[in-house]
TORFIDO-202539 format. One record per atom (N, C-alpha, C): x, y, z. Coordinates in pm, whole numbers, plus 32768, in hexadecimal, padded with zeros to 4 digits. Layout:
XYZ
...
% end
This chain:
695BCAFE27F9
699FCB4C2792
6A35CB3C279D
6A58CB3827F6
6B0DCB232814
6B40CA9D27F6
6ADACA4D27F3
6AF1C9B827EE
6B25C9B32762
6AD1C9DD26F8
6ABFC9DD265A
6B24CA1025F9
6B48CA862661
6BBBCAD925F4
6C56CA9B261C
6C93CA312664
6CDFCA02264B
6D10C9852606
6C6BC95725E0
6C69C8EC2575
6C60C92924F1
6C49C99C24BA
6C4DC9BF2477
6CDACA012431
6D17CA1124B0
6DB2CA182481
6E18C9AB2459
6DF4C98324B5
6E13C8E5249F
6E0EC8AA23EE
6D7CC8E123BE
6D6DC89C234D
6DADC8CE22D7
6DAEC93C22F2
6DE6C99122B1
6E6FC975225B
6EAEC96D22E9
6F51C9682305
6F4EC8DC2286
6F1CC85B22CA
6F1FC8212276
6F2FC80421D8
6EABC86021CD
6EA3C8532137
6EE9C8AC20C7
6F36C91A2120
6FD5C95420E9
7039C91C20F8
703BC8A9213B
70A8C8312148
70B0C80920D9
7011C7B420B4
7001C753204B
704DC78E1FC9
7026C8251FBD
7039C8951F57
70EAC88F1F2C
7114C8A21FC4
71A5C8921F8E
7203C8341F47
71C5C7BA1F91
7203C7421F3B
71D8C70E1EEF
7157C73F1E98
7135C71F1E41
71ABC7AE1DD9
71A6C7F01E0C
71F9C85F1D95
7293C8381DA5
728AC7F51DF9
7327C78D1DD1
731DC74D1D8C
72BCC6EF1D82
72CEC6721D30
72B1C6B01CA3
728AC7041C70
727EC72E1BEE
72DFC7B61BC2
730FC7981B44
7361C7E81B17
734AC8351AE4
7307C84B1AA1
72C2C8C21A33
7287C9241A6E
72A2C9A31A6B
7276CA091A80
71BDCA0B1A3E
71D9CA2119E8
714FCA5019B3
70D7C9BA19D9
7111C94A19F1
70C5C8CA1A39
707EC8F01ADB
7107C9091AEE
7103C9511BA1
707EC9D41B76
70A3CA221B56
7027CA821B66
6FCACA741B47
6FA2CA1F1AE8
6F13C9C71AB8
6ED9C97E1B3E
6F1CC9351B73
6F43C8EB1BE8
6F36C93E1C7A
6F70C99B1C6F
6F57CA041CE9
6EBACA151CE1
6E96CA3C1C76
6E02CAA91C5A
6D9BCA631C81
6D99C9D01C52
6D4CC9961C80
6D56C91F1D18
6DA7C94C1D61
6DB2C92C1DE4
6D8BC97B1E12
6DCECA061DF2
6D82CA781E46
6CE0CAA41E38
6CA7CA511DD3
6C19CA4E1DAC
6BEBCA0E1E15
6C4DC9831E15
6BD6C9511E8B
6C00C93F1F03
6C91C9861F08
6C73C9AC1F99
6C27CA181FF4
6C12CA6F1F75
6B9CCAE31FA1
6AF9CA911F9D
6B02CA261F65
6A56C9FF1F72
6A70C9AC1FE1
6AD8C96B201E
6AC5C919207C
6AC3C9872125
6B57C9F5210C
6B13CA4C215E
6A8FCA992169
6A8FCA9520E3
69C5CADE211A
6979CA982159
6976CA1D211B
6926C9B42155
693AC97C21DF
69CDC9632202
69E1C985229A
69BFC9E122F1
69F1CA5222CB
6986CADB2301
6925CADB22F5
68C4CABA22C6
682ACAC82287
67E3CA8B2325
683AC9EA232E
67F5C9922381
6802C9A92403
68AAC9CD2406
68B0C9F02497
684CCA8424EB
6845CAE32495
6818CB4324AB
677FCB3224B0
6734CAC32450
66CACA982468
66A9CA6A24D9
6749C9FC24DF
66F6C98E258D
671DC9FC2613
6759CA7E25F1
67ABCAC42676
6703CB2926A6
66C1CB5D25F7
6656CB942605
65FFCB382661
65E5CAF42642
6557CA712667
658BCA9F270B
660ACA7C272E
6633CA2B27CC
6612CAC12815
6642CB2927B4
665ECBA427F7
65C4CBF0282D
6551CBC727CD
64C9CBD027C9
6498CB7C2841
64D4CB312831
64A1CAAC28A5
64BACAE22922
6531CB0E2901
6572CB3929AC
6527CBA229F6
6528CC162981
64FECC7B29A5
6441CC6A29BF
641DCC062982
6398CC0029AF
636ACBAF2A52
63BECB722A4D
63C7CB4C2AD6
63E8CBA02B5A
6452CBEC2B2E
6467CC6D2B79
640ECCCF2B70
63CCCCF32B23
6349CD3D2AF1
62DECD072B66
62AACC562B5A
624CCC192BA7
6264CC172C2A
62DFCC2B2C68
6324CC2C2CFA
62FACCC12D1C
633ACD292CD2
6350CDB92CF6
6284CDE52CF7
622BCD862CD4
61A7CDC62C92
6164CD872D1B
6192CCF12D4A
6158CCD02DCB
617FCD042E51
6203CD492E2E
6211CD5D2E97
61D3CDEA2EC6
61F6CE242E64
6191CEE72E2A
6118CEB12E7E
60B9CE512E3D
6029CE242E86
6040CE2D2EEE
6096CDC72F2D
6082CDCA2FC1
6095CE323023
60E1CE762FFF
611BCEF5301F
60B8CF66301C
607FCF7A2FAC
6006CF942FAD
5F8FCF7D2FD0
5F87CF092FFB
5F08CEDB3049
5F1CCEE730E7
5FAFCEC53132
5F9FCF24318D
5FBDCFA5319A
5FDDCFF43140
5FB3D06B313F
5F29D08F3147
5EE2D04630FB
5E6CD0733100
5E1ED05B3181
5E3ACFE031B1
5E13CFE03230
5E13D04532A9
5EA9D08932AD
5EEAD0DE3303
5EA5D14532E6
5E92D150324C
5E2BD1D63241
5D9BD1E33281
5D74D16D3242
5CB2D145326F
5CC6D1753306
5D1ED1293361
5D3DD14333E5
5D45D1CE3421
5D84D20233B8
5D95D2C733E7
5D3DD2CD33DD
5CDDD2DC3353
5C6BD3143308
5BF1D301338A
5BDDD29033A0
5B96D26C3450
5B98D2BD34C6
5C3DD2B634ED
5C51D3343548
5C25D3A03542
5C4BD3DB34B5
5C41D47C3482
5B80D4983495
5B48D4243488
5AB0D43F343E
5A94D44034E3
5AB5D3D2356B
5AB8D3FE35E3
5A9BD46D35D1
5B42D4B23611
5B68D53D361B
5B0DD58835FC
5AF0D59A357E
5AAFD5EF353B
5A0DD60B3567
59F5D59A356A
5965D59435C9
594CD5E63637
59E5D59136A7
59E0D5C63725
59DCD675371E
5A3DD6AB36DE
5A38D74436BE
59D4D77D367C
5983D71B3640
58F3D7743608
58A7D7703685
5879D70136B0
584ED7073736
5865D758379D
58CDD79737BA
5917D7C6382A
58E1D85C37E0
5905D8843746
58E1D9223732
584AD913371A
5816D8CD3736
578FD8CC3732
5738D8F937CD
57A6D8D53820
576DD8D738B7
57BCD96C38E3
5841D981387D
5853DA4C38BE
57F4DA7D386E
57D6DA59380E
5768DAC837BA
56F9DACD3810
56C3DA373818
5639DA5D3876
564ADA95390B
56B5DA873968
56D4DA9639E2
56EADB5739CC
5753DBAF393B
5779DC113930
56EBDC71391F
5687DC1538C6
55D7DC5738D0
559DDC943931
55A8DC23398C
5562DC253A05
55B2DC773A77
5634DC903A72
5684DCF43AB9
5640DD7A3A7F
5655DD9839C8
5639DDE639C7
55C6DE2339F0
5541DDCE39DF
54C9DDDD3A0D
54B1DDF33AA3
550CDDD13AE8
54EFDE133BA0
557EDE7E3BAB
55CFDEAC3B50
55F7DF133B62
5586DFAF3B32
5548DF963AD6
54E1DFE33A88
5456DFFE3AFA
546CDF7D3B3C
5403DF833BB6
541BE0003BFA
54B5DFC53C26
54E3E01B3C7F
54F5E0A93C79
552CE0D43C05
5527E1363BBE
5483E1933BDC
5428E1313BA3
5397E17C3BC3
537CE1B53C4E
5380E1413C9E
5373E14A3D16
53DBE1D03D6B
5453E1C73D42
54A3E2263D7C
545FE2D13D60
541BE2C13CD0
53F5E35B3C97
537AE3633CCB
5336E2F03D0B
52ABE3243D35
52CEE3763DE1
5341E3143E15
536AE3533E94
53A0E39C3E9B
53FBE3D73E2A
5439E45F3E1C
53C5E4F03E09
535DE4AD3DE9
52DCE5193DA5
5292E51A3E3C
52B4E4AC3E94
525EE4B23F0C
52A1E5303F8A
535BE4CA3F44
5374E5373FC0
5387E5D43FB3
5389E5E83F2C
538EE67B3EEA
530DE6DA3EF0
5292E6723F1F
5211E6A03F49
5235E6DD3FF2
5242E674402F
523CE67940BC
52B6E6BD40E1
532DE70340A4
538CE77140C8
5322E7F24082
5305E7F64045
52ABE86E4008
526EE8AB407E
520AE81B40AC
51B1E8414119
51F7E85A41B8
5250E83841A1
52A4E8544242
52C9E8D9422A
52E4E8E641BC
533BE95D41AD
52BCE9DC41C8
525BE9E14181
51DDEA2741AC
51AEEA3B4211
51ADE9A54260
517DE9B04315
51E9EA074338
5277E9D6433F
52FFE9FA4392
52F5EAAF439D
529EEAE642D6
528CEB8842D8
5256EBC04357
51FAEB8F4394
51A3EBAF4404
51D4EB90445C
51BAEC0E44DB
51F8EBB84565
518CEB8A4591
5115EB9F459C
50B6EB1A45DC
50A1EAB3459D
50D2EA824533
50DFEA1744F2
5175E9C74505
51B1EA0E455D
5221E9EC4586
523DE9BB45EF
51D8E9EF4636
51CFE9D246A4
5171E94746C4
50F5E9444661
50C6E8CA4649
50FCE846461B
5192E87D45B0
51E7E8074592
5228E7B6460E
5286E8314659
52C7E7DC469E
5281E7A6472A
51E6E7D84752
518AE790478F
518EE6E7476F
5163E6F146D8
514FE65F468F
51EEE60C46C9
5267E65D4686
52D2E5EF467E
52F3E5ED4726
52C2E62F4774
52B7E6014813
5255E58E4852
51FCE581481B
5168E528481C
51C4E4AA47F2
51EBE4854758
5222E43C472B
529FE3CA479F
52F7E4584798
534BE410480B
5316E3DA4876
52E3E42248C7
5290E3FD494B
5234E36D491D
51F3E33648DC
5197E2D74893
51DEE2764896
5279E286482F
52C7E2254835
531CE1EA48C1
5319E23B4946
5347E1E7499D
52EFE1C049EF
5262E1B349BC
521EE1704A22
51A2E1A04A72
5202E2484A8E
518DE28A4AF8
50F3E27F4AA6
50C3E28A4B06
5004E2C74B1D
4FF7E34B4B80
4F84E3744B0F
4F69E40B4B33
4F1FE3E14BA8
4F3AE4604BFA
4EF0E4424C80
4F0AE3EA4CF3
4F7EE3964CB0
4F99E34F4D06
5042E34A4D47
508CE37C4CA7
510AE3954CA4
5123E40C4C77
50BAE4724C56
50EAE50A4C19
503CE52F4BE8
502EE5AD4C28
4FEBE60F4C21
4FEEE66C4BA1
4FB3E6924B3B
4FBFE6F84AC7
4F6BE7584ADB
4FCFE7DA4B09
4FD5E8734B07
4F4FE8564B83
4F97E8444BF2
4F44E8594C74
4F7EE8DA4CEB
4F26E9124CE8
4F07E9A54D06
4F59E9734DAA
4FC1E9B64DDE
4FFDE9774E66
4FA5EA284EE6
4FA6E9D64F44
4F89EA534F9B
4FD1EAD34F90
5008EB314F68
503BEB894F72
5005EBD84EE3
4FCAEB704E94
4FA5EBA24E07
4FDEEB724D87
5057EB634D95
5097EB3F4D25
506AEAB24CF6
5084EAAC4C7D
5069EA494C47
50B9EA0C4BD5
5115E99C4C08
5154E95F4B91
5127E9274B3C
517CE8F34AB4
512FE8AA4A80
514BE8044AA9
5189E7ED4AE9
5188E7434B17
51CDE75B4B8E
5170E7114C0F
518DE6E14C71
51BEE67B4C81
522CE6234CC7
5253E58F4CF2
5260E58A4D79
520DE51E4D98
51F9E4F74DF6
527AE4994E5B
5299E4B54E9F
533DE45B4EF3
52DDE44E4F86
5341E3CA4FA5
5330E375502D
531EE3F350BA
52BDE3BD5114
52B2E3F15197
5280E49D5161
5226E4A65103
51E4E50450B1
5218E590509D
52BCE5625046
52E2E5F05015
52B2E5D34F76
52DCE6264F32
52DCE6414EBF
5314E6954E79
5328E6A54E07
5381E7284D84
534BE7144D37
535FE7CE4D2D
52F4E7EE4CB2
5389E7FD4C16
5320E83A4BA5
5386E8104B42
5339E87A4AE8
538FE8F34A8D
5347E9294A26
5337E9004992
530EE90C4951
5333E8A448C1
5324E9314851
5301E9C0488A
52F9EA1E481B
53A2EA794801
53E1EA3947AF
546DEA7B476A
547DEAFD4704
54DCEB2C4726
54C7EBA946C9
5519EB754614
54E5EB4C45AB
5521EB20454C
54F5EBC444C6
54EEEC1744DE
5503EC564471
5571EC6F4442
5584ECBD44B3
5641ECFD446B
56A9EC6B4448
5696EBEE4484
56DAEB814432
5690EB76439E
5610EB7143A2
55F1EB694329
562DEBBD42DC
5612EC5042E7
563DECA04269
56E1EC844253
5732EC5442B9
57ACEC4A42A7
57B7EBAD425C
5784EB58424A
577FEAE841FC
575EEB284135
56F0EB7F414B
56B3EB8D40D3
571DEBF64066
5779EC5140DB
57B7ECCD40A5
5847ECA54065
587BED314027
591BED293FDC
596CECF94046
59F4ECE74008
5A58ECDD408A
5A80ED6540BD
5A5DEDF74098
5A69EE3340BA
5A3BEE98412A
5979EE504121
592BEE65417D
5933EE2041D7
597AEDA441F2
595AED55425D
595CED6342C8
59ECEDD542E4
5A15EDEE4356
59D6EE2143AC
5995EEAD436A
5942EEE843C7
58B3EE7C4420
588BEE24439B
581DEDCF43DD
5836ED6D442E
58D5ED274427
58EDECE0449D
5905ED204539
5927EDC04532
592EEE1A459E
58C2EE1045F5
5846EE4D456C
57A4EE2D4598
5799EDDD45FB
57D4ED6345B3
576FECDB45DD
57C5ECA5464F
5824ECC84676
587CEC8C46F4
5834ED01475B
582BED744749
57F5EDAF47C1
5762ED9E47A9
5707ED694770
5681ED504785
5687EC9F47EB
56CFEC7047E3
56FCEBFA480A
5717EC3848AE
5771EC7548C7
576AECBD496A
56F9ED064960
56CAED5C4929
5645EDB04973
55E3ED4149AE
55D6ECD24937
557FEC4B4969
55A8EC1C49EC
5612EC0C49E1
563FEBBC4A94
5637EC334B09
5642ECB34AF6
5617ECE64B62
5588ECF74B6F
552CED114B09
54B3ED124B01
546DEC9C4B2E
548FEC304B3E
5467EBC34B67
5481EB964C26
54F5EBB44C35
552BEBD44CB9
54D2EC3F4D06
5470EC7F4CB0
540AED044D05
537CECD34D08
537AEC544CDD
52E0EC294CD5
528BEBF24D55
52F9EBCA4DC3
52DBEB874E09
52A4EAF14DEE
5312EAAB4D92
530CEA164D86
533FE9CB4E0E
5394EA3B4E59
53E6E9B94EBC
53CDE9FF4F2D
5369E9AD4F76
5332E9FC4FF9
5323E996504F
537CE9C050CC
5347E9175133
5301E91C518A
52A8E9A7517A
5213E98851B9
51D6E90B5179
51EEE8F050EF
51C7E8A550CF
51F5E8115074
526AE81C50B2
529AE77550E4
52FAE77E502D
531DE7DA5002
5367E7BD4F85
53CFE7D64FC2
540AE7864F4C
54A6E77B4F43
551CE8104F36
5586E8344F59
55C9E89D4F80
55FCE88A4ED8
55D0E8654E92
55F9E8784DDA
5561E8794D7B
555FE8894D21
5509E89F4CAD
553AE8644C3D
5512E8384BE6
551EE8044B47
5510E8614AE1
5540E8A54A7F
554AE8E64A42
5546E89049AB
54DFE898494B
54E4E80648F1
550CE84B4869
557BE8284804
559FE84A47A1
5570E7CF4735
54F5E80346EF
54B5E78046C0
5501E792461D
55A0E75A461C
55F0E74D45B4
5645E72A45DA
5687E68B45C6
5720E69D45E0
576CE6E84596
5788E6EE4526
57CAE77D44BF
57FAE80444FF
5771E8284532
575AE898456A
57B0E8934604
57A0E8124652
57E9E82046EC
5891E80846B4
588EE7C1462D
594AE7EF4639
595EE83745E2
591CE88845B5
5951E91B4582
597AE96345DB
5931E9734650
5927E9C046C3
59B3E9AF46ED
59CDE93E4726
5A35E8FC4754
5A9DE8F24733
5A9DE9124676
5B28E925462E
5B74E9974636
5ADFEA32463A
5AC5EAB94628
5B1AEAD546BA
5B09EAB14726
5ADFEB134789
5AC9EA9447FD
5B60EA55482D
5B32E9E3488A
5B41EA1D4915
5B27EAA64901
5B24EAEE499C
5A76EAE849D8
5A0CEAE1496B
599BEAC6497D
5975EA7D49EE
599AEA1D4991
5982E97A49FE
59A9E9C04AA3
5A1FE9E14B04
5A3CE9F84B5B
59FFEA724B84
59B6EACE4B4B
5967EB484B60
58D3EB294B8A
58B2EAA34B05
5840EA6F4B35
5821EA1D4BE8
58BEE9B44BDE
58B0E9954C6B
5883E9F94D01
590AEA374CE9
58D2EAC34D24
5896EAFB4D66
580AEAE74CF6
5774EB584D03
5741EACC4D2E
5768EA434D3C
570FE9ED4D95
569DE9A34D1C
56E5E9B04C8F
56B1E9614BEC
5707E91A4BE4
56B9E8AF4BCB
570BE84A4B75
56E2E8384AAD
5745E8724A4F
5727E85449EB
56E2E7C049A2
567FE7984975
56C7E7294963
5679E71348C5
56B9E6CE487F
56A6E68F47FB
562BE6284803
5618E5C0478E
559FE5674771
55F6E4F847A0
568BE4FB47A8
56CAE46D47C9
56A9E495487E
56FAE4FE488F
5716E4F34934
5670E4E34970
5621E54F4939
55A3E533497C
5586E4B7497E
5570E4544934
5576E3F74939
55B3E376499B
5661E3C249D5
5672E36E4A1E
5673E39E4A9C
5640E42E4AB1
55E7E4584B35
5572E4144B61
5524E3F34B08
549EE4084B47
549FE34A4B78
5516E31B4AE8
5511E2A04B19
5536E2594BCE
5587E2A84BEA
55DFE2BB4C63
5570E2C54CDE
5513E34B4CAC
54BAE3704CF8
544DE3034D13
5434E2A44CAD
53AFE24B4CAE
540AE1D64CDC
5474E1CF4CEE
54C0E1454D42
54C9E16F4DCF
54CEE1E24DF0
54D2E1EB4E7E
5451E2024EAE
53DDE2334E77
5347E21A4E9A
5351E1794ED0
5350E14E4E32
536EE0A84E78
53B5E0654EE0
53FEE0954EF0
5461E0474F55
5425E08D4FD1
5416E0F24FD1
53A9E1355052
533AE0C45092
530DE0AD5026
5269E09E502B
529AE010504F
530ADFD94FFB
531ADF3C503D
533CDF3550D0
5391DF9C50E5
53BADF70519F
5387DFA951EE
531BDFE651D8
527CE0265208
5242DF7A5220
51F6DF2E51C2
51D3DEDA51AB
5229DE745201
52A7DE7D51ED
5304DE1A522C
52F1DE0252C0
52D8DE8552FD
52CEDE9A5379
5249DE3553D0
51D4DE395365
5149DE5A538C
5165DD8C538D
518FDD4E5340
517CDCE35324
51D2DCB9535D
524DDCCF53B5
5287DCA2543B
523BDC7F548F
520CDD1754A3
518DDCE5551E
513FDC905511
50F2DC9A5492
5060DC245477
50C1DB6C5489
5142DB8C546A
51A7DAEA546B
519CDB005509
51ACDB435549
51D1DB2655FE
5155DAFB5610
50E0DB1B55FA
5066DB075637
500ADA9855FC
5055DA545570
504DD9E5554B
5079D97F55A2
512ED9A455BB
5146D934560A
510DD8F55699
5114D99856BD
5097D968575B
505CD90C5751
4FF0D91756CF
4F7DD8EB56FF
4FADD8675687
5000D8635672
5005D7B95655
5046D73256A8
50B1D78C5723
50D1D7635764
504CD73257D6
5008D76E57DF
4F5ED745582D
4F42D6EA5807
4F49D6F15740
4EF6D67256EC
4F37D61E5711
4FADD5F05716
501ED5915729
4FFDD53F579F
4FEED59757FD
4FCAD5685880
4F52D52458AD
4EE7D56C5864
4E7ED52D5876
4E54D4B05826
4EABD47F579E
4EB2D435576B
4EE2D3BA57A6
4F5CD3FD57E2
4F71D36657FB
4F33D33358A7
4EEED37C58ED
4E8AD378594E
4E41D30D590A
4E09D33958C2
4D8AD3155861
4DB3D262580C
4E3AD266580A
4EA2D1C357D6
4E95D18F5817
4EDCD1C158CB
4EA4D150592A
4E27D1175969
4DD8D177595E
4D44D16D59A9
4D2FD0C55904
4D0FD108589D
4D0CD0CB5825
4D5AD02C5846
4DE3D019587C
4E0ECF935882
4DABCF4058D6
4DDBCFA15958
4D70CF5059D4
4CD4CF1A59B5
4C8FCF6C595A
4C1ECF045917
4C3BCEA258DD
4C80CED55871
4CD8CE445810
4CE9CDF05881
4D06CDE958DD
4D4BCD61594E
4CCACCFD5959
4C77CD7459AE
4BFFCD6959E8
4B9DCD255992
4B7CCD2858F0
4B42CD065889
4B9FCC97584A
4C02CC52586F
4C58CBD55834
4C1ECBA1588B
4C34CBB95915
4C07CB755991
4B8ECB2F5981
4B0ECB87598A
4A8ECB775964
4A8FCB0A5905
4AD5CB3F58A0
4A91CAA3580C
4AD5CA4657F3
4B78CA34587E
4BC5C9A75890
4B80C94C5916
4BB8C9BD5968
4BC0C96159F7
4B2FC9395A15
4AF9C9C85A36
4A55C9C45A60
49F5C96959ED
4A35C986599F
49ADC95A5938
49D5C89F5938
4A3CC8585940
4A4DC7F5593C
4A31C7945A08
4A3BC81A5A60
49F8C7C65ABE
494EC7DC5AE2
4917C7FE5AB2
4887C8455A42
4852C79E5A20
48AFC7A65987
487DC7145949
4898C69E5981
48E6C68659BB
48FCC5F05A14
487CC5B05A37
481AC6195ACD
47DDC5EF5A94
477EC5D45A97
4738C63A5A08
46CDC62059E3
46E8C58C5966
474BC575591E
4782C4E25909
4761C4795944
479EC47C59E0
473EC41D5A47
46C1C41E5A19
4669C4A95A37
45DAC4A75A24
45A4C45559B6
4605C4695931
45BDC44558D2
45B3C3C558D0
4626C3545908
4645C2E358C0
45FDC2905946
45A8C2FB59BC
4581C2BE5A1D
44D2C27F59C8
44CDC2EB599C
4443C300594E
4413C2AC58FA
449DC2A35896
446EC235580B
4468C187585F
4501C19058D3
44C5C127590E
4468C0E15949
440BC12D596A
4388C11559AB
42F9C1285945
4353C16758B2
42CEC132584A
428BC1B1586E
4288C21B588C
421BC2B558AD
4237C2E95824
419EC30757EC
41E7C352576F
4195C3F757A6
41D1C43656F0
41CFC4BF5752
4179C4CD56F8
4130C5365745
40ABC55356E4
40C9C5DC569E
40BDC5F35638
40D6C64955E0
409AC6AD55BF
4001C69B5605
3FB6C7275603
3FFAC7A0564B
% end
């Protein structure tokens, strides 16, 4: 386009040149404007027609151009677009991954969150059947605990229990409620080394704790009063039974059994002058733990008794082993040499002797065949 419009000036210029000196060379006015009109006729058809063409061939080139730039800007869009599209397909891949992997994955909390829930619901059951069990079996304690000979039968049991769990045998490590010479009768005997023993009561006074568990905070007081001096009347009352008598080989203490730990540190929280009142009177309080690590104490020194009892007995039977192996020893090897001296005596026999033996009956033989004697075989 820039090329065109300065030829067009160009032509221009010209043909108002021509114009001028042609209106020189003629004189006449009214010639000249006849003359003008029709120059300017065709210099307007030759400019149209110049314009017409150029603007035609500027259209064509300008179409051309722009279609080429059109075909450049459209391949390159494609390509551009085709790896775009690629880059996409490529996400679209990933994403459909991903997407998988996370269906998969909430597929395994859903089923994994089921099955939680389903053994929490277990659990749940299970917890209300043992809540219904143990709400049975406090009912029923609570009923026995009403009674004192049922109280006395409890903490029998949770004494049995303990005693079971370290081992002992009745009759062999503890006696139940054996009548002692003087009359009395505990309810558990234990048996200790070089034949002492201690006795032990297992019947507690638990009412007045009870009613003081069950009552206002206003009643309590009086029932913990109760129940701390039913707690001493017990320890002196027990101290009068004649549990600790060394006519008959018991121990200068007694066991006094509080079948509750709860109950032995209430005591202990209440009123820790007890404990030293109990010593005292020649009782030892003791709980389901301590009994426990009494009696354990007690059945280790049976043992250890009974082992260096044993220890003793099997010294001796070792001394009187050795004696008499030192004999064996002796007579053994008595018995080695006598044993060689045959060995000598029996090499002897089937080397020396036996080869001046065959000499010769050899002679004999080869005297025999020489002279042709045969032997008769009958």
């Amino acid at each position: 386009m820039k090329e065109i419009f300065p030829f067009v000036t160009f032509l221009a210029g010209l043909v108002l040149g021509a114009f001028g000196v042609f209106m020189l060379s003629f004189g006449a006015k009214k010639s000249r404007e006849k003359e003008i009109e029709r120059l300017t006729d065709i210099m307007r058809g030759s400019f149209a027609e110049l314009s017409s063409a150029s603007l035609s061939k500027n259209t064509d080139e300008f179409l051309k151009l722009a279609g080429e730039v059109m075909n450049a800007r459209t391949k390159a869009n494609s390509a551009e677009m085709e790896s775009k599209k690629e880059l996409i397909d490529a996400q679209l891949v990933t994403m459909k991954g991903e997407l998988e992997r996370v269906h998969k994955l909430m597929t395994g909390m859903e089923k994994e969150r089921e099955a939680r829930f389903s053994e929490i619901a277990q659990q749940i059951k299970s917890t209300a059947y043992q809540t219904e069990r143990l709400t049975d079996v406090a009912i029923d304690l609570n009923k026995a605990l009403s009674s004192t000979a049922e109280r006395g039968r409890w903490g029998e049991r949770m004494a049995l229990d303990i005693i079971r769990a370290t081992g002992m045998k009745e009759k062999i490590n503890y006696d139940l409620q054996k009548t002692m010479e003087n009359g009395s009768r505990p309810d558990f005997t234990f048996y200790l080394p070089k034949g002492f023993c201690v006795n032990m009561d297992v019947k507690f006074p638990l009412d007045s704790y009870l009613k003081y568990c069950a009552s206002e905070s206003g009643e309590q007081e009086a029932h913990l009063k109760n129940f701390l001096r039913d707690v001493r009347q017990k320890i002196k009352e027990v101290t009068s039974r004649g549990y600790i008598d060394q006519q008959e080989n018991t121990l200068d203490v007694m066991l006094l059994f509080i079948p509750n730990e709860s109950v032995y540190e209430f005591i202990y929280e209440k009123d820790p002058g007890i404990m030293d009142a109990a010593l005292g009177n020649s009782v030892v309080l003791t709980s389901p733990l301590s009994l426990y690590a009494v009696l354990a104490v007690i059945r280790q020194s049976v043992e250890n008794f009974a082992f260096e009892s044993t220890s003793g007995e099997m010294l001796k039977l070792f001394g009187k082993f050795y004696k008499q192996w030192d004999m064996f020893i002796a007579k053994l090897e008595t018995m080695g040499k006598k044993l060689e001296e045959e060995q000598k005596a029996y090499d002897e026999l089937t080397s020396t002797r036996r080869n001046m033996l065959e000499r010769p009956l050899e002679k004999i033989e080869a005297l025999r065949n020489e002279k042709g004697i045969e032997i008769d075989n009958k």
